[in-house]
C-alpha positions in Angstrom: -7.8 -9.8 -37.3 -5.0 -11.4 -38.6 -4.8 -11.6 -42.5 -4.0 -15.5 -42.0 -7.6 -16.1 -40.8 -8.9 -14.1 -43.6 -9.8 -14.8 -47.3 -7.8 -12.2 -49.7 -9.0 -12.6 -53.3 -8.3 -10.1 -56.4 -11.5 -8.1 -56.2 -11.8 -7.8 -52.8 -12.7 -4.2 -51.6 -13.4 -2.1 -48.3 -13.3 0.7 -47.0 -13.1 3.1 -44.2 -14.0 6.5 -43.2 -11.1 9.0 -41.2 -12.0 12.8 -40.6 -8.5 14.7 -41.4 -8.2 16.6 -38.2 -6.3 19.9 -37.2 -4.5 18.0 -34.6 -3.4 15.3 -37.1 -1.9 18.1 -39.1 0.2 19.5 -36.1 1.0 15.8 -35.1 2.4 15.6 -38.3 4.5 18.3 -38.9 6.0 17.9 -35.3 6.6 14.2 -36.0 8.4 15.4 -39.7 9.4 18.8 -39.0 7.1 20.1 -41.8 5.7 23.6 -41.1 4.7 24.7 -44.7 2.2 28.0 -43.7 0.0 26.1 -46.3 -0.2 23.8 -43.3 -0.2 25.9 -39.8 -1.2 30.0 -41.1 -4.4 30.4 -42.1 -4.2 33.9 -43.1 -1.3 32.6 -45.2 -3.7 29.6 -46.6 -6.3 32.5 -47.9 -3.5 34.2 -50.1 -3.3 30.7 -51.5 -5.2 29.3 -54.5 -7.0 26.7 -51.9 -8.2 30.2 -49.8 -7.6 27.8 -46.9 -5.4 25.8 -44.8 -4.7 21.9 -46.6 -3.5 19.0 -45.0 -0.1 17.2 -45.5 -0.5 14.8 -48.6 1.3 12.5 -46.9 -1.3 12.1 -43.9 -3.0 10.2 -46.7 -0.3 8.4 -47.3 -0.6 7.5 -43.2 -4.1 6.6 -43.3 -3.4 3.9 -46.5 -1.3 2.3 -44.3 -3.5 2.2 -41.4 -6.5 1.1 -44.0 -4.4 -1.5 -45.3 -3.6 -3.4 -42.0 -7.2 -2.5 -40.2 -8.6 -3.8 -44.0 -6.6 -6.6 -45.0 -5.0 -7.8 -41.6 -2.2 -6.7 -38.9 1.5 -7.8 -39.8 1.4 -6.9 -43.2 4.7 -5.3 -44.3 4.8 -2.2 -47.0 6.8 -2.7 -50.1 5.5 0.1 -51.8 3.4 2.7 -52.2 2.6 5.2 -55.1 0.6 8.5 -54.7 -1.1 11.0 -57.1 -2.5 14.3 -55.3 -5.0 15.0 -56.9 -7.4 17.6 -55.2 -6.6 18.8 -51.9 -7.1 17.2 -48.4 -8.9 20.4 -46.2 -9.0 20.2 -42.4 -12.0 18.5 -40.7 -12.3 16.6 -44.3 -13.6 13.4 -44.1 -12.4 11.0 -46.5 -13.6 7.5 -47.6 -10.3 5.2 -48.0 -10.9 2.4 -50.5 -8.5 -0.3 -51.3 -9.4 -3.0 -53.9 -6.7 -5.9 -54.3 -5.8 -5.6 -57.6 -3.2 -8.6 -58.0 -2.1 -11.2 -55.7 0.7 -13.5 -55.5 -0.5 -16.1 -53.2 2.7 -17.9 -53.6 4.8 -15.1 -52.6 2.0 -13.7 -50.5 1.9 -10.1 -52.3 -0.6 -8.2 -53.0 -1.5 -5.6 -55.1 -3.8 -3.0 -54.0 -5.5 0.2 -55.3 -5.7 2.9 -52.9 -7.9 6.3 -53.1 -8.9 8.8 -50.6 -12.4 10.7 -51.4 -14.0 13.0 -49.7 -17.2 12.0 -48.4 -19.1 14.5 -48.5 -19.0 15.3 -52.3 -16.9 12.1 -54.1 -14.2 14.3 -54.9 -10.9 11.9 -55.7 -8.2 13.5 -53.8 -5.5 11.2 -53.5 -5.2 7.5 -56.1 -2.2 4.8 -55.8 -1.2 1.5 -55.4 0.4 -0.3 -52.8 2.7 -3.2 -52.6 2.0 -5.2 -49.3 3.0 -8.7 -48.0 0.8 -10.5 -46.4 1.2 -11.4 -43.3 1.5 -15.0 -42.5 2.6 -15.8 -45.9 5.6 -18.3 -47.3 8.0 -14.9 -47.2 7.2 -13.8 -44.3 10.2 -15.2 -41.7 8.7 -13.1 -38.5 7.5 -15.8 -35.8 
């Protein structure tokens, strides 16, 4: 759905669910050339204070971005994004993505939204932000 065709207000929330796989984690790393053991060894991971293998933080990061334009409408463009890791992601985690628009320039077609990942199964707040996004279909966005 196109965010032109849809009503964004300050206040608005949603959600989605995304189970952190260990596929996404090797898709990662080959797409960014991160192998942190952390990552990939879990014999490595147990030495660790987690005792077990952890997901890039920036999958989360990913999954914002795909929460934001499945959420709030495809052709939205990212103007910012701002992270806090707070617990870590585990593999075969799932996590509840919530965005709430927090501000909005309608004349500008910005928006403001707050962005946390959770994990389902127990509430835990893993990673918070906010993200900068413009809408689109709005007055600066030139794309036809």
């Amino acid at each position: 759905m196109s965010s032109s065709s849809k009503e964004i207000a300050v206040g608005y929330k949603t959600s989605v669910e995304v189970k952190v796989t260990d596929k996404m984690v090797h898709q990662f790393g080959e797409m960014c050339g991160d192998f942190n053991p952390i990552h990939f060894n879990e014999e490595y991971a147990k030495t660790t204070r987690f005792k077990r293998r952890i997901a890039h933080g920036m999958i989360v990061g990913a999954l914002f971005s795909r929460a934001l334009n499945d959420s709030l409408g495809e052709g939205g463009v990212y103007l910012a994004q701002s992270m806090k890791f707070v617990n870590p992601v585990f593999i075969d985690d799932i996590l509840t993505i919530e965005l709430t628009v927090t501000g909005l320039r309608k004349e500008k077609g910005i928006a403001t939204v707050e962005t946390l990942a959770k994990r389902k199964d127990n509430g835990d707040l893993c990673v918070k932000g906010d993200a900068v996004i413009m809408v689109a279909g709005s007055p600066t966005d030139t794309a036809t």
